[in-house]
N, C-alpha and C positions, 0 to 999 in steps of 0.2 A: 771305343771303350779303352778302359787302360787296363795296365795290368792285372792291377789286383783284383779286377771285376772277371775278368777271364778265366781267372785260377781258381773264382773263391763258387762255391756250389749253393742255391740258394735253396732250402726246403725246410723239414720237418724239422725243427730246432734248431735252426738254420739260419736266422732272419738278415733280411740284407746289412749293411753294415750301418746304412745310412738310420733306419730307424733300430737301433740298437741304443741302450742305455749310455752317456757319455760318462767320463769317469767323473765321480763324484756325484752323480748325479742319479736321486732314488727313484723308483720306479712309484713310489705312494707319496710325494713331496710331501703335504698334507697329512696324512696319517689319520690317525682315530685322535681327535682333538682328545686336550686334557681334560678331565673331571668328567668327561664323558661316563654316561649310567650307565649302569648293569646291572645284572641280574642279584649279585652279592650287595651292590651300594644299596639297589632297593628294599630287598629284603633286610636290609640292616634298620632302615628309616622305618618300615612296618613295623618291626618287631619293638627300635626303641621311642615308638609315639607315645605320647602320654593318653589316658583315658582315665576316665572317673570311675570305680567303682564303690559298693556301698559295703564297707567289713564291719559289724559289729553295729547295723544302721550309721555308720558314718561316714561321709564321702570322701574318697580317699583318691588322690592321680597317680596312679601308677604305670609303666611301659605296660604294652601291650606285651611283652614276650611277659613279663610278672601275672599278668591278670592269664594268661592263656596257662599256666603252671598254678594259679591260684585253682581256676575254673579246673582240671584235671584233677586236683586236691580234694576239692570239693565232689566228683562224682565217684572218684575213687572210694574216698569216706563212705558215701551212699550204697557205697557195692557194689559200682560197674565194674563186673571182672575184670572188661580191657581196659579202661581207664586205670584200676590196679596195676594191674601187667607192664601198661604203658611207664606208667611213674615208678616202679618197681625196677624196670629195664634201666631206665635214666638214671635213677640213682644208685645202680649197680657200676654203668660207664660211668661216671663222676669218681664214683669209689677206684675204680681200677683206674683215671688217668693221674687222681691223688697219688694213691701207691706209686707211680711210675715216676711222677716228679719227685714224691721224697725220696726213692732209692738212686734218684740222680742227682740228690743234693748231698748223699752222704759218701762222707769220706772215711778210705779204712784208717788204720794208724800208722800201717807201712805207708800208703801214699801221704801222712800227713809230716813223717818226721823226712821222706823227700822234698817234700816243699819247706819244712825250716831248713831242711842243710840247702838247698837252694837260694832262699831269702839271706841267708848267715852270709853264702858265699859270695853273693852279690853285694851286699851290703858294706860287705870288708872291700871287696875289689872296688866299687866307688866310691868310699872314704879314700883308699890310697889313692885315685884318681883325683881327687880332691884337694892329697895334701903334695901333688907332685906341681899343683897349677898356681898356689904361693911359694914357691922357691924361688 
Protein backbone atom coordinates (compact mmCIF):
# COMPACT_ATOMS: atom_id res chain seq x y z
CA UNK A 1 0.00 0.00 0.00
CA UNK A 2 1.45 3.52 -0.30
CA UNK A 3 1.22 6.18 1.56
CA UNK A 4 -1.55 7.99 1.18
CA UNK A 5 -3.78 4.91 1.48
CA UNK A 6 -2.13 4.44 5.03
CA UNK A 7 -2.75 7.81 6.36
CA UNK A 8 -6.06 8.53 4.71
CA UNK A 9 -9.10 6.89 7.04
CA UNK A 10 -12.08 5.49 5.07
CA UNK A 11 -15.77 5.88 6.58
CA UNK A 12 -18.85 7.90 7.17
CA UNK A 13 -18.20 10.76 4.63
CA UNK A 14 -15.14 9.51 3.92
CA UNK A 15 -15.28 7.77 0.67
CA UNK A 16 -12.10 6.18 -0.76
CA UNK A 17 -10.21 8.44 -3.04
CA UNK A 18 -10.43 6.27 -5.92
CA UNK A 19 -14.44 6.61 -6.24
CA UNK A 20 -14.65 10.18 -5.49
CA UNK A 21 -15.75 12.93 -7.98
CA UNK A 22 -12.67 13.82 -10.34
CA UNK A 23 -12.18 17.64 -10.83
CA UNK A 24 -14.61 18.92 -13.17
CA UNK A 25 -16.41 16.40 -13.22
CA UNK A 26 -20.40 16.47 -11.99
CA UNK A 27 -21.92 14.06 -10.09
CA UNK A 28 -25.54 14.27 -12.40
CA UNK A 29 -23.62 14.62 -15.93
CA UNK A 30 -27.02 14.48 -17.44
CA UNK A 31 -29.27 16.59 -15.29
CA UNK A 32 -32.88 17.12 -15.66
CA UNK A 33 -32.88 17.48 -19.51
CA UNK A 34 -34.25 20.92 -20.92
CA UNK A 35 -37.87 21.69 -21.52
CA UNK A 36 -38.53 19.02 -19.16
CA UNK A 37 -42.41 19.36 -17.61
CA UNK A 38 -43.69 20.36 -14.54
CA UNK A 39 -45.98 21.04 -12.59
CA UNK A 40 -46.21 25.20 -13.42
CA UNK A 41 -45.50 24.35 -17.62
CA UNK A 42 -48.62 22.00 -17.10
CA UNK A 43 -50.79 23.88 -15.38
CA UNK A 44 -50.01 26.92 -17.69
CA UNK A 45 -51.11 24.59 -20.93
CA UNK A 46 -54.57 23.70 -18.90
CA UNK A 47 -55.32 26.91 -18.05
CA UNK A 48 -54.36 28.44 -21.66
CA UNK A 49 -56.29 25.64 -23.98
CA UNK A 50 -58.77 26.99 -25.95
CA UNK A 51 -62.68 25.73 -25.52
CA UNK A 52 -65.75 26.69 -27.14
CA UNK A 53 -68.39 28.16 -25.12
CA UNK A 54 -71.81 29.59 -26.01
CA UNK A 55 -72.30 33.68 -24.73
CA UNK A 56 -75.21 35.34 -25.79
CA UNK A 57 -76.14 31.70 -27.86
CA UNK A 58 -73.08 32.15 -29.82
CA UNK A 59 -70.01 30.18 -29.83
CA UNK A 60 -67.26 31.56 -28.75
CA UNK A 61 -63.13 29.96 -28.02
CA UNK A 62 -61.91 31.10 -25.23
CA UNK A 63 -58.83 29.68 -22.61
CA UNK A 64 -60.06 27.72 -20.21
CA UNK A 65 -58.64 29.91 -17.35
CA UNK A 66 -61.43 32.77 -19.12
CA UNK A 67 -64.31 30.33 -19.26
CA UNK A 68 -63.44 29.07 -15.49
CA UNK A 69 -63.66 33.11 -14.36
CA UNK A 70 -66.72 33.33 -16.89
CA UNK A 71 -68.48 30.17 -15.18
CA UNK A 72 -67.74 31.74 -11.47
CA UNK A 73 -69.32 35.06 -12.86
CA UNK A 74 -72.06 33.26 -13.86
CA UNK A 75 -72.88 31.49 -10.32
CA UNK A 76 -71.86 34.40 -8.40
CA UNK A 77 -74.61 36.47 -10.48
CA UNK A 78 -77.10 33.51 -9.50
CA UNK A 79 -76.17 33.95 -5.65
CA UNK A 80 -73.83 31.34 -4.85
CA UNK A 81 -72.41 33.15 -1.77
CA UNK A 82 -68.90 31.33 -2.32
CA UNK A 83 -68.79 31.67 -5.60
CA UNK A 84 -69.45 35.71 -4.61
CA UNK A 85 -66.90 35.53 -1.88
CA UNK A 86 -64.60 33.75 -4.21
CA UNK A 87 -64.66 36.44 -7.16
CA UNK A 88 -64.94 39.14 -4.59
CA UNK A 89 -61.66 37.87 -2.85
CA UNK A 90 -59.85 37.94 -6.48
CA UNK A 91 -60.74 41.14 -7.38
CA UNK A 92 -59.82 42.49 -4.12
CA UNK A 93 -55.91 40.87 -4.80
CA UNK A 94 -56.06 42.35 -8.39
CA UNK A 95 -56.88 45.71 -6.76
CA UNK A 96 -54.30 45.65 -4.06
CA UNK A 97 -51.23 44.26 -6.53
CA UNK A 98 -52.60 47.24 -9.09
CA UNK A 99 -51.91 49.72 -6.18
CA UNK A 100 -48.64 48.24 -5.48
CA UNK A 101 -47.36 48.52 -9.01
CA UNK A 102 -48.66 52.22 -9.52
CA UNK A 103 -46.92 53.41 -6.17
CA UNK A 104 -43.78 51.74 -7.68
CA UNK A 105 -44.16 53.62 -10.93
CA UNK A 106 -44.35 56.99 -9.17
CA UNK A 107 -41.88 59.38 -8.76
CA UNK A 108 -41.73 62.14 -6.04
CA UNK A 109 -40.34 65.57 -7.48
CA UNK A 110 -37.23 65.49 -5.23
CA UNK A 111 -36.18 62.22 -6.81
CA UNK A 112 -37.27 63.70 -10.23
CA UNK A 113 -35.24 67.10 -10.32
CA UNK A 114 -32.08 64.28 -8.95
CA UNK A 115 -32.37 62.62 -12.13
CA UNK A 116 -32.50 65.89 -14.42
CA UNK A 117 -29.25 67.18 -12.40
CA UNK A 118 -27.95 63.67 -13.11
CA UNK A 119 -28.99 63.41 -16.88
CA UNK A 120 -27.70 67.44 -17.33
CA UNK A 121 -24.53 66.22 -15.74
CA UNK A 122 -23.96 63.50 -17.76
CA UNK A 123 -24.94 64.86 -20.70
CA UNK A 124 -22.36 67.89 -20.54
CA UNK A 125 -19.53 65.51 -19.37
CA UNK A 126 -20.00 63.47 -22.78
CA UNK A 127 -20.33 66.20 -25.00
CA UNK A 128 -16.74 67.37 -23.66
CA UNK A 129 -15.72 63.81 -24.10
CA UNK A 130 -16.72 64.26 -27.47
CA UNK A 131 -15.43 67.47 -28.29
CA UNK A 132 -11.71 66.40 -26.64
CA UNK A 133 -11.67 63.09 -29.56
CA UNK A 134 -11.73 65.91 -32.73
CA UNK A 135 -8.80 67.92 -31.59
Amino acid sequence: MSKDRDDYEIGYGKPPRSTRFKKGQSGNAKGRPKGSRNFANDLDDVLNTKMTVNENGQPRKVSTQLAALMRLREKALKGETRALDRLLSMADERSTEKDAQNKERHISSDEMDILERFVSVHTVASSEEGQGDGE
